[in-house]
Residue frames as a rotation matrix with the C-alpha (Angstrom) as fourth column:
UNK 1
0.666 -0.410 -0.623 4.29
0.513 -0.355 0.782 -23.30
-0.542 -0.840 -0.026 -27.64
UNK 2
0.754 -0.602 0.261 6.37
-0.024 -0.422 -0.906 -20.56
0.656 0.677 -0.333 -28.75
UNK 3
0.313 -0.891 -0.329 10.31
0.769 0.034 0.639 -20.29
-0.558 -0.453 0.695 -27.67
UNK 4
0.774 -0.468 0.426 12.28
-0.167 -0.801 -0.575 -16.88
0.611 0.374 -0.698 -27.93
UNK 5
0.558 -0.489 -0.670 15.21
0.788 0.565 0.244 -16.21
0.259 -0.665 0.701 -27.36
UNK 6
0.297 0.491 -0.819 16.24
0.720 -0.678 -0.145 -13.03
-0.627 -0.547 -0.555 -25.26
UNK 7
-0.769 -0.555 0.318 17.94
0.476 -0.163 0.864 -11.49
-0.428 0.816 0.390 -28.37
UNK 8
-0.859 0.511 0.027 14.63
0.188 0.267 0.945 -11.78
0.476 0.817 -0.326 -30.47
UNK 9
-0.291 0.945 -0.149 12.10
0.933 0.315 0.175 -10.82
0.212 -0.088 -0.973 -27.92
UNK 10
-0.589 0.111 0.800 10.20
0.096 -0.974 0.206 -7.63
0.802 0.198 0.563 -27.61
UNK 11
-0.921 0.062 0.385 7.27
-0.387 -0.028 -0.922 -7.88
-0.046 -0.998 0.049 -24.67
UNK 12
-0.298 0.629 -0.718 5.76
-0.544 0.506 0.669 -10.73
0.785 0.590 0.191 -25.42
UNK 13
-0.805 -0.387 0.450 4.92
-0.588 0.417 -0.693 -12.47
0.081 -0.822 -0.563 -22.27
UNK 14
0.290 0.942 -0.169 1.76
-0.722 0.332 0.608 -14.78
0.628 -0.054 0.776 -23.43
UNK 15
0.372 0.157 0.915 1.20
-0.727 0.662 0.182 -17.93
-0.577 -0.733 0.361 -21.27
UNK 16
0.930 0.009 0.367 2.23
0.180 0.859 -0.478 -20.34
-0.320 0.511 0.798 -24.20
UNK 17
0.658 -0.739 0.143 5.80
-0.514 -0.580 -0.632 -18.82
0.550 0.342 -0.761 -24.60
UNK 18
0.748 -0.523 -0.409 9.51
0.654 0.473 0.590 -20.32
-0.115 -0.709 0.696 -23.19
UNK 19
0.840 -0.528 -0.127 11.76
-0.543 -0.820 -0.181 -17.26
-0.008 0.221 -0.975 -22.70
UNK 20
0.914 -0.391 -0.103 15.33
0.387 0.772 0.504 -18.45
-0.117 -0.501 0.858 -22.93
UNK 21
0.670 -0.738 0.077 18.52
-0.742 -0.668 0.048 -16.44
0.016 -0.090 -0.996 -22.27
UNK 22
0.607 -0.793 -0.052 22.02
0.795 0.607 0.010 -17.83
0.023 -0.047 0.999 -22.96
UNK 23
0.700 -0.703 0.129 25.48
-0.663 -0.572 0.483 -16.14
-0.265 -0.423 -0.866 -22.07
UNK 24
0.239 -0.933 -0.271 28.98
0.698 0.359 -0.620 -16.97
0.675 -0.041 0.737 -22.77
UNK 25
0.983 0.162 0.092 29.43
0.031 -0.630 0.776 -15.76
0.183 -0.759 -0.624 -19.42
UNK 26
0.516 -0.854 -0.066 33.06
0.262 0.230 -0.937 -16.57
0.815 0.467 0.343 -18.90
UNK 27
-0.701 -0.597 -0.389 33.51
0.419 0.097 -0.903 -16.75
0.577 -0.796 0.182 -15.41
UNK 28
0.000 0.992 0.125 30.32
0.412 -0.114 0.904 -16.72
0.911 0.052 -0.409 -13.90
UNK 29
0.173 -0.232 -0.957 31.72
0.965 -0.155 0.212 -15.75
-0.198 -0.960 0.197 -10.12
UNK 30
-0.856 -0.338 -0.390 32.85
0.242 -0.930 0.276 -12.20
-0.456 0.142 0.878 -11.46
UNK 31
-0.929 0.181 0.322 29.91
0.177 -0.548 0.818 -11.39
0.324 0.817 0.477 -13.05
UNK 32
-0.857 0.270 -0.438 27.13
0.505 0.602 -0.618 -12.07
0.097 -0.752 -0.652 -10.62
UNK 33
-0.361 0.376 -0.854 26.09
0.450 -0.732 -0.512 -9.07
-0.817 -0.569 0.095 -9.88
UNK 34
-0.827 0.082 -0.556 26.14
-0.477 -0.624 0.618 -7.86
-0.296 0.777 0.556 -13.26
UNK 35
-0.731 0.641 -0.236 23.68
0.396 0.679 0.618 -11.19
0.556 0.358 -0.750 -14.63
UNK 36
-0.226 0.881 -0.415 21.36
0.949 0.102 -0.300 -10.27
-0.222 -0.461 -0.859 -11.51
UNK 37
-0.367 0.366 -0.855 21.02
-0.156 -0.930 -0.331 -6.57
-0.917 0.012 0.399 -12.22
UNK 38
-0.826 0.201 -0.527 20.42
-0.558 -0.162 0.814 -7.64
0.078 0.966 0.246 -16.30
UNK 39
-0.822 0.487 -0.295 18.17
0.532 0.842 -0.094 -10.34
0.203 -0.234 -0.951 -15.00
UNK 40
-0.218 0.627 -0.748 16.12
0.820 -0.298 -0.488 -7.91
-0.529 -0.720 -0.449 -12.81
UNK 41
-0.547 0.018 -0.837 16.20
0.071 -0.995 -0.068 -5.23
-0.834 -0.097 0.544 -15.82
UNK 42
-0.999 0.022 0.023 14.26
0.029 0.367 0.930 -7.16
0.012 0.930 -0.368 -18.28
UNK 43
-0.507 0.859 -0.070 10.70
-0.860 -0.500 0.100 -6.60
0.051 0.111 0.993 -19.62
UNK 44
0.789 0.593 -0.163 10.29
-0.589 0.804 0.074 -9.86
0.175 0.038 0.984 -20.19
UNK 45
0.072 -0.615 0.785 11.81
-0.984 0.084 0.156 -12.42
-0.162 -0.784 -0.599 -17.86
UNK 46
-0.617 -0.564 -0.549 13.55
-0.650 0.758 -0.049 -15.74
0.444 0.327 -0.834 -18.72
UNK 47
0.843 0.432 0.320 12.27
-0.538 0.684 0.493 -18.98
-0.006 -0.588 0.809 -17.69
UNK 48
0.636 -0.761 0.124 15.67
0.765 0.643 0.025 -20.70
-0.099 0.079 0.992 -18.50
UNK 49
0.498 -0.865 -0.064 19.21
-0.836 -0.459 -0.301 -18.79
0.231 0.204 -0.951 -18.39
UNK 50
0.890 -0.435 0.138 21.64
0.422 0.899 0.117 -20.99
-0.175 -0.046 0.984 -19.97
UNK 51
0.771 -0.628 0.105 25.14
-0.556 -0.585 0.591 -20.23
-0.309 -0.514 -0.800 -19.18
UNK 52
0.732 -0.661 -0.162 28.47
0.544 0.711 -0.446 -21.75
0.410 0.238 0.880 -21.02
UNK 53
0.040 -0.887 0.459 31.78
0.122 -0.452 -0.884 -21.03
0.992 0.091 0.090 -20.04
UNK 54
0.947 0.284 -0.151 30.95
0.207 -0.180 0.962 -20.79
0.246 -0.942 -0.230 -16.10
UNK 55
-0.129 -0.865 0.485 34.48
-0.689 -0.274 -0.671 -21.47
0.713 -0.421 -0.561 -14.75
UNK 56
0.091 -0.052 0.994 33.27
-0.990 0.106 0.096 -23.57
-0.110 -0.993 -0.041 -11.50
UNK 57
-0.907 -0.306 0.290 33.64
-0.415 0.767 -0.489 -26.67
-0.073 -0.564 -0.823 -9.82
UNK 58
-0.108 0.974 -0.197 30.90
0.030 0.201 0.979 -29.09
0.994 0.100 -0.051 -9.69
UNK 59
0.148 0.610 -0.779 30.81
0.974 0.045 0.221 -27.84
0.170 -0.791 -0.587 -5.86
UNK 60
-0.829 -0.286 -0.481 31.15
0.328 -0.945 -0.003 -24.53
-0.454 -0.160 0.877 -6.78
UNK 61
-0.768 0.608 0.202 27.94
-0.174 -0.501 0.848 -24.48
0.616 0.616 0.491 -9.07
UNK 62
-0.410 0.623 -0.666 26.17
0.489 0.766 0.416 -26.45
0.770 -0.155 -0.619 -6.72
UNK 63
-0.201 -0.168 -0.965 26.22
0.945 -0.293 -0.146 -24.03
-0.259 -0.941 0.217 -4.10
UNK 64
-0.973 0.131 0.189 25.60
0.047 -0.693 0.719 -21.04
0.225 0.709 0.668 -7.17
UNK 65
-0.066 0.997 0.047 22.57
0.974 0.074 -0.213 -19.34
-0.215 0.032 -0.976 -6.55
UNK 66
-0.998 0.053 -0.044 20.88
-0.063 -0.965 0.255 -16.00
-0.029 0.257 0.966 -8.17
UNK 67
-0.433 0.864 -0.256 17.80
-0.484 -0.463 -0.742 -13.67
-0.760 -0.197 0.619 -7.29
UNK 68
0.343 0.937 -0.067 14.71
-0.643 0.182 -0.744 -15.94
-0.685 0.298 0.665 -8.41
UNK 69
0.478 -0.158 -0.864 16.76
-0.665 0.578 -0.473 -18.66
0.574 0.800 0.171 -10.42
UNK 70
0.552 -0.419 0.721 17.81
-0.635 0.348 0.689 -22.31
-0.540 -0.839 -0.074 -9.49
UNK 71
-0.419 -0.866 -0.273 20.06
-0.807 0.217 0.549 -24.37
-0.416 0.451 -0.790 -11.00
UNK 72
0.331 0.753 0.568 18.38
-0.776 0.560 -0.290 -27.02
-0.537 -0.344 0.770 -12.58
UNK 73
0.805 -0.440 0.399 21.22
0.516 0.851 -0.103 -28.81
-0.294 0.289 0.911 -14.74
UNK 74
0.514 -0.833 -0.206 24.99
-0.793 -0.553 0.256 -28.44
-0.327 0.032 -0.944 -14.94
UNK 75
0.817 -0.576 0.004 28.16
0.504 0.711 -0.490 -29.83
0.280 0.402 0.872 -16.28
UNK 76
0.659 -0.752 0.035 31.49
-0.649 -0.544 0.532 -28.98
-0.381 -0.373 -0.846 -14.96
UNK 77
0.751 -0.583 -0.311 34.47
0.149 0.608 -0.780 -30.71
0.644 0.539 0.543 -16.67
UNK 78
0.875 -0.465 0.135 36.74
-0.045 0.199 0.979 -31.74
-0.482 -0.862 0.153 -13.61
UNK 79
0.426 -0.827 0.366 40.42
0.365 0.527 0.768 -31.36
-0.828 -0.194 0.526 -14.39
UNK 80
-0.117 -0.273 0.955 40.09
0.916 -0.401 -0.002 -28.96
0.384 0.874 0.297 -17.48
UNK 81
-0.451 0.155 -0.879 39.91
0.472 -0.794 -0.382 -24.88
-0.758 -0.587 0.285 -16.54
UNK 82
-0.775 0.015 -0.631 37.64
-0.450 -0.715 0.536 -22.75
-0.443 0.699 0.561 -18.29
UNK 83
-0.765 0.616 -0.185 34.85
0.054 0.348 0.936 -24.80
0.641 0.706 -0.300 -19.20
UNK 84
-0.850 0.284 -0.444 31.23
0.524 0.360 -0.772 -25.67
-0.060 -0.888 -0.455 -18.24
UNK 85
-0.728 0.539 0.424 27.67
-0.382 -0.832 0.404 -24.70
0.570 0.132 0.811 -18.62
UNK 86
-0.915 0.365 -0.171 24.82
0.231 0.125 -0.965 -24.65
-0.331 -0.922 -0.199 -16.42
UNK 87
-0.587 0.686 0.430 20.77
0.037 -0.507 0.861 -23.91
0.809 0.522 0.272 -16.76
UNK 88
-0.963 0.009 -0.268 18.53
0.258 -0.240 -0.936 -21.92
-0.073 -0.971 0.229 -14.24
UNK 89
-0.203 0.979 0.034 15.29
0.724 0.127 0.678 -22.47
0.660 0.162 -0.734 -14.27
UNK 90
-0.629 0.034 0.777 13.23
-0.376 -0.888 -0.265 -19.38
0.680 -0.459 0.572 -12.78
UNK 91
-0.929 0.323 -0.181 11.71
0.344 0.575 -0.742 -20.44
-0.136 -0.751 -0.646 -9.40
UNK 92
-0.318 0.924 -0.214 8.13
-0.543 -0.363 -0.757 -18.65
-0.777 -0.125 0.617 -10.37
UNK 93
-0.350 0.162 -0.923 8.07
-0.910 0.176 0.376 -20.65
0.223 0.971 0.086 -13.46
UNK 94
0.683 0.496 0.535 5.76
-0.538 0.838 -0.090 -24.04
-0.493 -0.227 0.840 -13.59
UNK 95
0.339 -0.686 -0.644 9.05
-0.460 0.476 -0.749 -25.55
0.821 0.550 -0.155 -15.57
UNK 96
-0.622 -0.779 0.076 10.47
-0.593 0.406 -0.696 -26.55
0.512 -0.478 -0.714 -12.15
């Protein structure tokens, strides 16, 4: 199995590949729109977008949802601001 990450890939898209995107998003509520329009402008689409720095509640991620990605593990440090990361597994992907 190969792993790229979206940095480093070009338009590979074999069957034996794990795409994986990461962000230091830094407030993941303000940026939404932007993540889904970069999300939806790629040649070759994540299977995982991992996210540090969210910003949310753990019922604020829980409730977090973007075009064709679910959450599929989070951390949310209760009582600290500014922290937190999350991974979103792409719902077309056989990972979930």
């Amino acid at each position: 199995m190969k792993i790229f990450f979206m940095g480093n890939v070009t338009a590979s898209n074999s069957t034996n590949s794990l795409i994986i995107y990461h962000q230091n998003i830094r407030r993941l509520m303000s940026k939404k729109d932007e993540l889904n329009i970069i999300m939806q402008d790629k040649i070759v689409r994540p299977h995982l977008i991992c996210l540090s720095e969210h910003h949310l509640k753990t019922y604020e991620i829980t409730k977090f949802s973007l075009n064709n990605y679910k959450i599929a593990a989070s951390f949310c440090r209760e009582g600290v601001s500014k922290r937190g990361v999350c991974i979103m597994a792409r719902l077309s992907s056989l990972l979930l």
